[in-house]
N, C-alpha and C positions, 0 to 999 in steps of 0.2 A: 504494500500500500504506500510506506512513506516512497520505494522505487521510485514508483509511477508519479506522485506530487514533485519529483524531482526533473522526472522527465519531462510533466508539462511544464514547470518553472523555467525549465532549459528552452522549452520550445518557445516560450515569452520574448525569445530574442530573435527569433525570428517574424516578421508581419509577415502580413495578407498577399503583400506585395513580394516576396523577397529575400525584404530588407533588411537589414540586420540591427534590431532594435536592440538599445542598452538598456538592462538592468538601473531601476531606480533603486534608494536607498531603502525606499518603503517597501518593496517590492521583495527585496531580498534579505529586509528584516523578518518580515513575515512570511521569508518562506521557509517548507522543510530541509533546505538544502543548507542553509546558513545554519540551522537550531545542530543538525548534523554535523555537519565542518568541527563548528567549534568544541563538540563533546566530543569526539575524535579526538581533537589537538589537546582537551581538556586530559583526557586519558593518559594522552602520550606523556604531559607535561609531567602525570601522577605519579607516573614511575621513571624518571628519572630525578624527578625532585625530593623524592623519600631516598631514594638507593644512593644521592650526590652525598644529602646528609650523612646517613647510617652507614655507608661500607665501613669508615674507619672504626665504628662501633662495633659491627659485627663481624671483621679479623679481629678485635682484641676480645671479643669473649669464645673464640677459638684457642685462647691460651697464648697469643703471642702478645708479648707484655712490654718490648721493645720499641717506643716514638718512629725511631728510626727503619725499624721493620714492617712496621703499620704502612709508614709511607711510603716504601718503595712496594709493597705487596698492595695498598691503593692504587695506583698506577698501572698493573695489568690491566685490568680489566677496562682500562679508557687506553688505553696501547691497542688493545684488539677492537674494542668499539671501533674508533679510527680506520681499522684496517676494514670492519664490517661494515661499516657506512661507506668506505669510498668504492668496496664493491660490488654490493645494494643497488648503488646510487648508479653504476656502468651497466649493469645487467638492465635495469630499469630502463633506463633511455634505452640501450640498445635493442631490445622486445617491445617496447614502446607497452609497457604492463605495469600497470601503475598499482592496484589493488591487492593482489597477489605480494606484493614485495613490500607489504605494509604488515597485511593480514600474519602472515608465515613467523613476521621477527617478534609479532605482540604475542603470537600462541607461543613460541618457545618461550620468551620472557615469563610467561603467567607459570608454567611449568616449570621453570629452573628457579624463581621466587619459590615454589613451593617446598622445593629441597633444601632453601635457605632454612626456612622454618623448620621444617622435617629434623634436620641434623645439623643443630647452632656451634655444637661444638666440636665437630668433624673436620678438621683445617683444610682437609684433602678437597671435601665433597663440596667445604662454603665457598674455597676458591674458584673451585669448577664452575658452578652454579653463580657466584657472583661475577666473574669472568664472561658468561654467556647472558646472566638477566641483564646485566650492566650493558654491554653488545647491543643486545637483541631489544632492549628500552629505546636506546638512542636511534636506531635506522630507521622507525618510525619518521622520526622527528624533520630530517629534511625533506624527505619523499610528502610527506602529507602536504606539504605547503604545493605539489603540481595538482593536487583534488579541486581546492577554491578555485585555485589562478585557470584551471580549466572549466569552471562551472561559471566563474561568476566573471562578467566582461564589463565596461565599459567605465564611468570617470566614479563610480560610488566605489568599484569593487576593490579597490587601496583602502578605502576608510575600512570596508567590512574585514576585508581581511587582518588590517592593523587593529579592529574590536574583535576579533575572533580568537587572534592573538593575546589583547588586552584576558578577554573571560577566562581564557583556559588559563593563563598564570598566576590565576588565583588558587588552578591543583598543585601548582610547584610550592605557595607559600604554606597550605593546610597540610601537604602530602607528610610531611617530616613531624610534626605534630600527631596526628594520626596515629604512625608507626609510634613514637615517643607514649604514645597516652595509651595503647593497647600492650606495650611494652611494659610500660609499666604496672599495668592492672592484671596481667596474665603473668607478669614474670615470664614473657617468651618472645618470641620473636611467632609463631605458626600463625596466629589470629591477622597480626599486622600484615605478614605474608601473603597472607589468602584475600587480604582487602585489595592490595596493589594487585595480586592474580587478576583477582576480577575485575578489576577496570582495565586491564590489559585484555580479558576475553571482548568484556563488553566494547572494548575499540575495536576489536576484531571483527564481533558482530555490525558495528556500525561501519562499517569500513565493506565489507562484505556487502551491505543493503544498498551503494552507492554503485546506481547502474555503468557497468565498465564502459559501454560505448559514449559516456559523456567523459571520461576521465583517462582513456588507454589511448591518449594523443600522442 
């Protein structure tokens, strides 16, 4: 259902005539395809805003007790992200498949967070798993930005995209608090884990309802 309101919103740019009508401001506040965008991006922002704060948290309650070990064991897993966004981001443009290479790195993230929780004091298994959430968080992150810049056209769609931007940084401020307040009510990490999962599926889900032939440009 929301598909189809997304199709006919897309098709709003095209007239009777043709022509190629732009997107008003009003137009594309109110429609499904803006409320979409930005709880996508909201998603994405969730889990890497909880996991920027908490990695150095959760290497030292795997038992490494060393500042200096913490730090250079932080740093994997944004050395590999790096390597997995730049090639995401090549496969992407070159299949010209935009949805797919969104979808695939949010579902492994929600699945390798779970393992964080699963096993907090496992050094072996939190590197693994925080190596790949940490990854497989961020390649969401530039790729989502050709969804809007493909859906939404003409002299509004900079402002919406700069508010679509604006909404969803409000997951990166709450994301870390979250984990911190179920951390500390659980005494674990599994509960916090499984919140960031799920808004890693739920991007998946919404990411998935966004019909490809508007966005596989």
């Amino acid at each position: 259902m929301i598909a189809q309101d997304m199709e006919q919103g897309a098709s709003k740019k095209t007239g009777a005539d043709g022509a190629t009508q732009e997107w008003t401001m009003k137009t594309m506040l109110k429609s499904s395809a803006f409320t979409k965008m930005w709880l996508i991006c909201f998603c994405t922002v969730m889990g890497q805003g909880g996991l920027a704060f908490w990695v150095p948290t959760m290497i030292r309650d795997t038992g490494v007790s060393s500042v200096l070990d913490i730090g250079l064991l932080t740093m994997l897993p944004y050395m590999l992200a790096v390597v997995a966004m730049l090639l995401a981001a090549r496969s992407s443009d070159k299949y010209r498949e935009r949805r797919w290479h969104i979808i695939v790195p949010f579902c492994i993230a929600a699945v390798s967070l779970i393992f964080i929780g699963l096993f907090p004091h496992n050094k072996v298994i939190v590197m693994i798993a925080l190596c790949i959430a940490v990854a497989s968080s961020l390649v969401p992150s530039p790729l989502f930005w050709s969804l809007p810049n493909a859906i939404f056209t003409g002299t509004c769609a900079a402002a919406g995209i700069a508010l679509i931007n604006s909404i969803a940084n409000i997951g990166g401020f709450i994301s870390p608090y979250i984990i911190g307040y179920f951390k500390n009510t659980t005494e674990s990490n599994l509960v916090a884990m499984c919140v960031l999962s799920s808004m890693m599926i739920l991007g998946a889900i919404l990411t998935y309802s966004v019909p490809a032939k508007l966005v596989n440009k």
